[in-house]
C-alpha positions as CSV (number, residue, x, y, z in Angstrom):
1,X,0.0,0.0,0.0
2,X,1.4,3.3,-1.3
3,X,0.8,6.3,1.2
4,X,-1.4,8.1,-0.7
5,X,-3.8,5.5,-0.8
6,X,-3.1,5.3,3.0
7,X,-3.6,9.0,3.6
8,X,-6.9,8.9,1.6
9,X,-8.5,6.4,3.9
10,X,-8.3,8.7,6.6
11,X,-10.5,10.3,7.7
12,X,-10.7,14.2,8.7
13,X,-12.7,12.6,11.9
14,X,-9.8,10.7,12.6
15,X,-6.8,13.4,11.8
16,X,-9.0,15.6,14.2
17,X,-8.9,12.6,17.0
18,X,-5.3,12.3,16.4
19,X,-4.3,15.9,16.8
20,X,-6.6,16.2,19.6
21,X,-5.3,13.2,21.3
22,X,-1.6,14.6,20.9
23,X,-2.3,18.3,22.1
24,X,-4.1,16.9,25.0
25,X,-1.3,14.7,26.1
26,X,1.7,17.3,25.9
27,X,-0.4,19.8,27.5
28,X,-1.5,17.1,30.7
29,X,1.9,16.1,31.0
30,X,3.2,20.3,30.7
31,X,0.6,20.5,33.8
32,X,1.5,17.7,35.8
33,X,5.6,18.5,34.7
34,X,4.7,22.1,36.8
35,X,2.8,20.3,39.6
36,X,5.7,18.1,40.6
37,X,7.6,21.2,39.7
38,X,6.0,23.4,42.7
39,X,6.1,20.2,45.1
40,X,9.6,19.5,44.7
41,X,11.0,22.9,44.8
42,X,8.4,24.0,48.1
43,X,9.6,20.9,49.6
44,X,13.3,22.0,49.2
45,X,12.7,25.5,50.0
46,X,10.9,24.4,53.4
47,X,14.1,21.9,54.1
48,X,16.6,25.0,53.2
49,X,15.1,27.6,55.0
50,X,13.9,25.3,58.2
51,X,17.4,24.5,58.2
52,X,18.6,28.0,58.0
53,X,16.7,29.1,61.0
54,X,17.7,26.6,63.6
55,X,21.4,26.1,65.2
56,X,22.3,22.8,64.0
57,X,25.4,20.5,62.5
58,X,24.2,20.7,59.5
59,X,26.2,24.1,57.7
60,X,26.4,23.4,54.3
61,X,22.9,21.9,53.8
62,X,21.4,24.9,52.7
63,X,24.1,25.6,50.3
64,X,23.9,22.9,48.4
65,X,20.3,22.7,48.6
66,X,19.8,26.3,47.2
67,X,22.1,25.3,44.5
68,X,20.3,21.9,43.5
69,X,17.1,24.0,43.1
70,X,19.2,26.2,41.1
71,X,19.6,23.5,38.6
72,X,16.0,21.8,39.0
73,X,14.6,25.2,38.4
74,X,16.8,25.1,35.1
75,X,15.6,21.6,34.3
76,X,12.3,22.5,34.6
77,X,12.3,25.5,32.3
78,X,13.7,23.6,30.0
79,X,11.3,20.4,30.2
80,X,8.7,22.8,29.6
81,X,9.6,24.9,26.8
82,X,9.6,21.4,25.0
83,X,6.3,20.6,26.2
84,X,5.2,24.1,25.2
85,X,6.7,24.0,21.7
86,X,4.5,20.3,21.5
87,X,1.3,22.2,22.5
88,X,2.0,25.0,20.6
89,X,2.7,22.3,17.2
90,X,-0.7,20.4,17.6
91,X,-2.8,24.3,18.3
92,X,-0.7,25.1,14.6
93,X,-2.2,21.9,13.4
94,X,-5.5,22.2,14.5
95,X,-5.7,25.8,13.1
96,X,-4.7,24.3,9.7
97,X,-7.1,21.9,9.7
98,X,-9.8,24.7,10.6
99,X,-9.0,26.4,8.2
100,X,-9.7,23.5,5.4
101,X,-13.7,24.3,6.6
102,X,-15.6,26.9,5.0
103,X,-17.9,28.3,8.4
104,X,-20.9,29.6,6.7
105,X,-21.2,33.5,7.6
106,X,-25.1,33.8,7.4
107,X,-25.3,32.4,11.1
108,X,-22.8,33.8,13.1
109,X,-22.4,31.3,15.5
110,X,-21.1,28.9,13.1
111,X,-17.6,31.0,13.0
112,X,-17.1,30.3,16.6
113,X,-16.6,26.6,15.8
114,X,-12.9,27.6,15.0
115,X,-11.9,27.3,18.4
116,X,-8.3,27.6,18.1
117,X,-8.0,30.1,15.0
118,X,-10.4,32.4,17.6
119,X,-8.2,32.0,20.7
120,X,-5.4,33.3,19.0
121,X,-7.8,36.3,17.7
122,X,-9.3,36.4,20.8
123,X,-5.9,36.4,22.9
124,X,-4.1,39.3,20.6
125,X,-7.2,41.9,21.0
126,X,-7.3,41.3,24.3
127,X,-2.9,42.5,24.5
128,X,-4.0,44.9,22.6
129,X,-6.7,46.7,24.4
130,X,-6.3,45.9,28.4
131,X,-3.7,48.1,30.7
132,X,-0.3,45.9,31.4
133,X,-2.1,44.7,34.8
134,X,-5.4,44.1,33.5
135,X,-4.1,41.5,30.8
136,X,-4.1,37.8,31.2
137,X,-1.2,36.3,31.4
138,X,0.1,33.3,29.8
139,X,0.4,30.1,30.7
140,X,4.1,30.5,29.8
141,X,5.1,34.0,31.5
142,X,3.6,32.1,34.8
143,X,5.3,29.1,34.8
144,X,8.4,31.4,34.3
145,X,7.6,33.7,37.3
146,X,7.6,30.1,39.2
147,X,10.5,28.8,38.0
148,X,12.3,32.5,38.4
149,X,11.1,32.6,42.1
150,X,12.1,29.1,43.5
151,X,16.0,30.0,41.5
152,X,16.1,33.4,43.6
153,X,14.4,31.7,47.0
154,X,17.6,28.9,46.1
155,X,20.2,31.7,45.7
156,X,19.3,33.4,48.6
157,X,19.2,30.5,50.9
158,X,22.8,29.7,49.5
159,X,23.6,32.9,50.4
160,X,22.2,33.0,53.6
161,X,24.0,29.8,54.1
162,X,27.6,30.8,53.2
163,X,27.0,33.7,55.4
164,X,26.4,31.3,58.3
165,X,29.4,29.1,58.1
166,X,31.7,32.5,57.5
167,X,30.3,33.4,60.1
């Protein structure tokens, strides 16, 4: 069997399940990637800063504990700007395909079936005409705020660390 032959037996019902099927999993898996994310890194910083505030043996704990979630913060920000460029691959895809169907424009409602061609209409007015703190904000620029935070909360306990055995 040739692949056009193959490609012609599928059909669009079955591209659409496909595509679906793929955009849901990278974008479960770039949820539950930032869920372990946040219980790792608030575990760490509760170990690192607990330790930091009571006199104990243990002086270089925090040190190396601010700089592991240093590097897990790293790891992490890169784990998900794969899973975002998958997400962002099967939203492309779906658009395409969206964009094989005329919408008929004599019922209005029937344009709004383009779900994902919208949101990215949808999503650039809205930049476009709310105040900086009035704007959503993306799933991205939040993750990154995260990731940012638990990498300064890890610095600073290193620091505060260092400055306790110098001390």
């Amino acid at each position: 069997m040739n692949i056009d032959n193959f490609c012609s037996q599928i059909s669009d019902k079955d591209v659409l399940e496909l595509i679906w099927k793929y955009f849901e999993h990278h974008g479960n898996q770039r949820l539950t990637h930032i869920n372990f994310f946040i219980v790792f890194s608030s575990t760490l910083m509760v170990f690192q800063y607990t330790v930091l505030g009571t006199n104990n043996n243990l002086l270089f704990a925090p040190i190396v504990i601010g700089i592991v979630q240093i590097i897990v913060s790293f790891a992490f920000y890169k784990i998900d700007e794969r899973t975002m460029f998958l997400v962002k691959h099967a939203e492309k895809a779906m658009v395409s395909i969206e964009s094989t169907y005329s919408f008929s424009h004599d019922k209005g409602y029937i344009n709004s079936l383009k779900i994902f061609t919208n949101e990215i209409e949808e999503t650039n007015k809205a930049k476009k005409e709310k105040k900086i703190f009035f704007r959503q904000i993306s799933h991205k620029k939040s993750y990154r705020i995260l990731q940012i935070s638990f990498a300064v909360l890890g610095v600073i306990g290193s620091i505060w660390g260092i400055l306790k055995v110098v001390w």
